[in-house]
N, C-alpha and C positions, 0 to 999 in steps of 0.2 A: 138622610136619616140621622136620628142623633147617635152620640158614639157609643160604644158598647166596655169602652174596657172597664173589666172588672177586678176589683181588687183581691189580690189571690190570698196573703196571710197577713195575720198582723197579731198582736197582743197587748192588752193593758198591764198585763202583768198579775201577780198574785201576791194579792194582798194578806198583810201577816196580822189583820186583826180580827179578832174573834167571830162568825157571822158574816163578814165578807167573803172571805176565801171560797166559799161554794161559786158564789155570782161572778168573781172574777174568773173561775176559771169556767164556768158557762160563758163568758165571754169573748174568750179570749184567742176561740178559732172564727169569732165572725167579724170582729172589728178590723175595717180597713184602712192601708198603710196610712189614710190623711187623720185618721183619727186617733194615733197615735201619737203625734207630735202637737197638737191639740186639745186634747184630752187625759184627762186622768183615769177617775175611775164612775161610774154610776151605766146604770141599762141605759139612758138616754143618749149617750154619746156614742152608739152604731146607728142608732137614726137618725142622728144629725149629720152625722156620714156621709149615711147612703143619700140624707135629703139634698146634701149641698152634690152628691152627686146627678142626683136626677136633675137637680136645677141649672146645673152647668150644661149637663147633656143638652137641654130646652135650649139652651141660649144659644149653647152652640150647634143646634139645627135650626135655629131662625137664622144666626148671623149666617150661615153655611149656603141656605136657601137665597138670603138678598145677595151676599158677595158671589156666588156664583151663577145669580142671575146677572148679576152686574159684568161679569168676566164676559159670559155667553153675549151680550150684549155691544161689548166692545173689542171682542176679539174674536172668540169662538167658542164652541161648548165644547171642542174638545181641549180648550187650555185649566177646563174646570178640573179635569182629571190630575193636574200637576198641585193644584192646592194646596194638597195633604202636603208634599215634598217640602217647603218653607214651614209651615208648621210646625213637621216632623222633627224637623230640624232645629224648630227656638224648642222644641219641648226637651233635648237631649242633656243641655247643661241644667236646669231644673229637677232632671231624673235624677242626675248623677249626685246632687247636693241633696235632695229629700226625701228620697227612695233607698229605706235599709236595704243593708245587701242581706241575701237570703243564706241559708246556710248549704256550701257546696258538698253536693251531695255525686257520688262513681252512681255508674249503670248502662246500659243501653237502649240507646233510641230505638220504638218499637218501631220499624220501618214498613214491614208487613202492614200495620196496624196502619200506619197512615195511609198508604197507596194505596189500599182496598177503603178505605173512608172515604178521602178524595176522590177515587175513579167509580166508587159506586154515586155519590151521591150528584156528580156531574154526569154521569149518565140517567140520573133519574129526571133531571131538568132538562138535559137536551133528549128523552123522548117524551117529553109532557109539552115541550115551548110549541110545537111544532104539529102536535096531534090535531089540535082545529081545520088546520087547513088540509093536511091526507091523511085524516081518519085516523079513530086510536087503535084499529086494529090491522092499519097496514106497518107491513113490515120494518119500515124506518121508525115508526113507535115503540111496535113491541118489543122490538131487540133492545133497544138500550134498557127499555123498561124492565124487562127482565133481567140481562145484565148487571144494570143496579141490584136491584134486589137479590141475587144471586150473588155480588159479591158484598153487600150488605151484611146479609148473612154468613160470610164468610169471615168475615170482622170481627162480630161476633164469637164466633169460633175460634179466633187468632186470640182475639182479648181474653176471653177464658182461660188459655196456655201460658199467655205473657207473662214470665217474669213481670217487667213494668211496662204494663198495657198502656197507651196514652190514655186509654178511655179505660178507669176501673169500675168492672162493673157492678161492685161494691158501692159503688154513687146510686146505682138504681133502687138499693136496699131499702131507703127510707121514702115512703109515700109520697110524704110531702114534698120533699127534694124531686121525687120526678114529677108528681105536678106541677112544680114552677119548673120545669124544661118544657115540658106538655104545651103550658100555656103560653111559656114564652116563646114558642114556635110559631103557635097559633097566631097570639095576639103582634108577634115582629111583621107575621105574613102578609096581618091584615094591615099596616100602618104602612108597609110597603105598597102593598095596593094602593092605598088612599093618597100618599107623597107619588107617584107614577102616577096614578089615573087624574086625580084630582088638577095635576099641571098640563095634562094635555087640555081636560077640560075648558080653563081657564083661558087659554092661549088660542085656543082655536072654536071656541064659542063668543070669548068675549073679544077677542082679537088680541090679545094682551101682549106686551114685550115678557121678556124675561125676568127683565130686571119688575116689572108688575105682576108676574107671578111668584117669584117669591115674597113680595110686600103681602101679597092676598095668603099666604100663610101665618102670617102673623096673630091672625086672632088664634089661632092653635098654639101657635109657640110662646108665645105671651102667656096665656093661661094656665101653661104647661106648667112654665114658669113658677107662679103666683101659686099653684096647689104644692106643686112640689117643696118650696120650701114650709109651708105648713103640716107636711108630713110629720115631723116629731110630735107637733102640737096635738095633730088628731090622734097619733098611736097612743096617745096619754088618754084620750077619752073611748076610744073603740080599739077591738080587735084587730092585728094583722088582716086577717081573714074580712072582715067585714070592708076595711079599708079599700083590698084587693077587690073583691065585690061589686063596692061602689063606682070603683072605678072604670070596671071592664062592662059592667051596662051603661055607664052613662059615654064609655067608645061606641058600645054597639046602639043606643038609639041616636048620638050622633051620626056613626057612621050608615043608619040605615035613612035616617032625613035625609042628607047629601047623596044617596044614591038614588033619590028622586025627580033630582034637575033635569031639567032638559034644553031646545035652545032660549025657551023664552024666561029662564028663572033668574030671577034677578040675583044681583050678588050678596047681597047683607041676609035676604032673608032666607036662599036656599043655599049658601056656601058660606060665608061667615059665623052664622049661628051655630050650623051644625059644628063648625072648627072651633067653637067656644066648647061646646060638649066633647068633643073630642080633644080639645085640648085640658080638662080639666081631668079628663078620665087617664092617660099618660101619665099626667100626674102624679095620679094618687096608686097607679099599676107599679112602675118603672123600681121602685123603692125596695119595697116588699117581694117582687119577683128576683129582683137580685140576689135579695139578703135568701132567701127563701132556696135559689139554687145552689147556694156556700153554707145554709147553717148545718150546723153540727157533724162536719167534717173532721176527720182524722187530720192533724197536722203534717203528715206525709199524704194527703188527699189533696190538700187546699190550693195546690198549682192547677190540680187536673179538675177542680170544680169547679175551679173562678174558668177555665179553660173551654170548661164544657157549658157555660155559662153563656161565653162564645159562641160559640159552636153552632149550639141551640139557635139563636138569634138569629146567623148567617143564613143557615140552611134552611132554617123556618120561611125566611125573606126571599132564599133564590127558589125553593120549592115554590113558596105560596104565588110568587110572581107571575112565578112557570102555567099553574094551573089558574090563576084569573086573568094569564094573558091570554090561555088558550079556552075562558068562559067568555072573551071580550072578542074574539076571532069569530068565536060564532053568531053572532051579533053582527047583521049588517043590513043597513035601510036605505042609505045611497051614500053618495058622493060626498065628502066634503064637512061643517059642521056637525051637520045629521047625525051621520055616522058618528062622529067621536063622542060625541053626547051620548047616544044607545050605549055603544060598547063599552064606555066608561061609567054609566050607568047600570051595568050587568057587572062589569067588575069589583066595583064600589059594594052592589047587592053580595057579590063572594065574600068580600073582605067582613061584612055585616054576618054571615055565616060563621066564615073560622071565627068572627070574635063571641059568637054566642057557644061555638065549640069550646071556646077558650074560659068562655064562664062555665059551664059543664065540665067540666076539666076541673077545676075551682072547687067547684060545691063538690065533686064527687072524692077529691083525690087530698083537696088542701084542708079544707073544712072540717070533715070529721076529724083530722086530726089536734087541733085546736079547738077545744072545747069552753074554755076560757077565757074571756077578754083579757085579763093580763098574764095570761100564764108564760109570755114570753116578750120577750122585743124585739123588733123587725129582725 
């Protein structure tokens, strides 16, 4: 998947001449730390941001996909898991040089507030992963099922008392802010399906090594690519909202062509193409759902929005897994390619689901509140 981190606070600063001053400090909780050191002052320079953010993310889920086809290939896929660790590690001295320090703030870690996050929402995947095969209403389901949701709720309950809640639920206040968590749950869940189902596909209908199934990703991440940096360009001619729009139907007629393959579908015209649609539609989503989950945050907010921003994503991706691995269990025709083709064709069908959720989510939650084509910037 591509990466998720999100930038938590930043500022252009507040301008002392006449008629600026408003717009600077509308600005000034949503621009993130790269566009700081970058940028001055004007609305265009948080969409240029988020665009060179989305663009890298693309890059680096293509480059992500071939090098670790390439590792699986020449060592193992479980050396794929150590990746990040090298990374991690050239990313450390770059942090420390162009990453302002934030302001050190006393309090206490809500600890409640995480173990009841954590332990509910792993229990809501480990009784969903497993319901296809001994039924959703024998007891190894419903227990965790309820479980989770019981201490879900309980979180809830915690966060409400907390002094400082991880999760303030003061973030839920504005509409639009929880539709882009809404959606970006939805639409994580379904790109997760599609990256999962899409390479078993490949590999075991077309025979494919590794290292050939991430190249057959490319017409997605290429594309991803090529819309995302044109993001600043289109928010100058259409709305956020319209943008965000564009984008999550032309996921979901992508992603519902490619859930039509079977063993005899060729690959340019039932897997490629649709990765062209899907990779345009990422694009033009990934930008505007970010800024969308951080705008108009309290400056003592903007750790826990960019966090929850997170959050969203992860959980969206292990839930939505959960329940189109256990729509892809019930699916089964025989042995061998057959099978992976059906199943990954029923799951693909899921993912094509959450993402029209995920446009409904959109129109109902984002939309009316944007009435305006310029009334804001990403």
């Amino acid at each position: 998947m591509t990466p998720t981190a999100v930038p938590a606070r930043g500022s252009l600063g507040e301008h002392r001449r006449p008629g600026v001053r408003r717009r600077a400090l509308t600005l000034k909780r949503r621009t993130p730390p790269c566009a700081q050191r970058s940028s001055t002052t004007g609305p265009d320079s948080g969409n240029r941001a988020m665009a060179v953010y989305s663009a890298v993310a693309g890059l680096g889920g293509a480059l992500g996909l071939v090098v670790g086809g390439l590792v699986a290939d020449l060592i193992s896929w479980r050396a794929g898991f150590f990746l990040n660790f090298p990374v991690g590690i050239a990313m450390v001295a770059p942090a420390v040089r162009f990453l302002p320090e934030t302001e050190r703030r006393g309090g206490r870690f809500d600890v409640a507030g995480a173990l009841l996050a954590t332990a509910g929402s792993t229990a809501l995947v480990f009784g969903i992963v497993d319901a296809a095969d001994i039924g959703w209403i024998a007891p190894a389901t419903l227990i965790p099922l309820v479980a989770g949701l019981v201490m879900l709720a309980l979180f809830v309950a915690v966060e409400r008392r907390a002094a400082q809640p991880i999760v303030p639920l003061r973030l839920f206040a504005s509409r639009e802010r929880s539709g882009a968590y809404v959606t970006r749950m939805l639409y994580m869940g379904a790109m997760m399906g599609f990256f999962f189902f899409a390479a078993q596909f490949v590999q075991s209908v077309y025979h494919w090594t590794a290292l050939q199934a991430g190249l057959a990703f490319l017409p997605m991440t290429l594309v991803n690519f090529v819309f995302a940096v044109q993001v600043p360009w289109t928010l100058e001619r259409a709305s956020s909202p319209r943008v965000l729009t564009t984008g999550l139907a032309l996921t979901m007629v992508g992603m519902v062509w490619l859930s039509r393959f079977d063993l005899h579908t060729p690959y340019v015209r039932g897997v490629a193409l649709p990765m062209v649609l899907i990779g345009a539609g990422q694009g033009l989503v990934l930008a505007p759902l970010t800024s969308g989950g951080v705008d108009g945050v309290a400056a003592a907010d903007a750790g826990a929005a960019s966090g929850l921003v997170n959050t969203v994503h992860q959980i969206g991706s292990a839930l939505s897994l959960s329940v189109l691995t256990a729509a892809a269990a019930s699916v089964s025709t025989s042995h061998g390619a057959a099978d992976i083709a059906a199943r990954s064709g029923a799951a693909l069908t899921g993912s094509a689901v959450l993402l029209a959720l995920a446009l409904a989510a959109t129109l109902t939650l984002i939309v009316p509140t944007r009435t305006r084509p310029h009334e804001r910037s990403l």
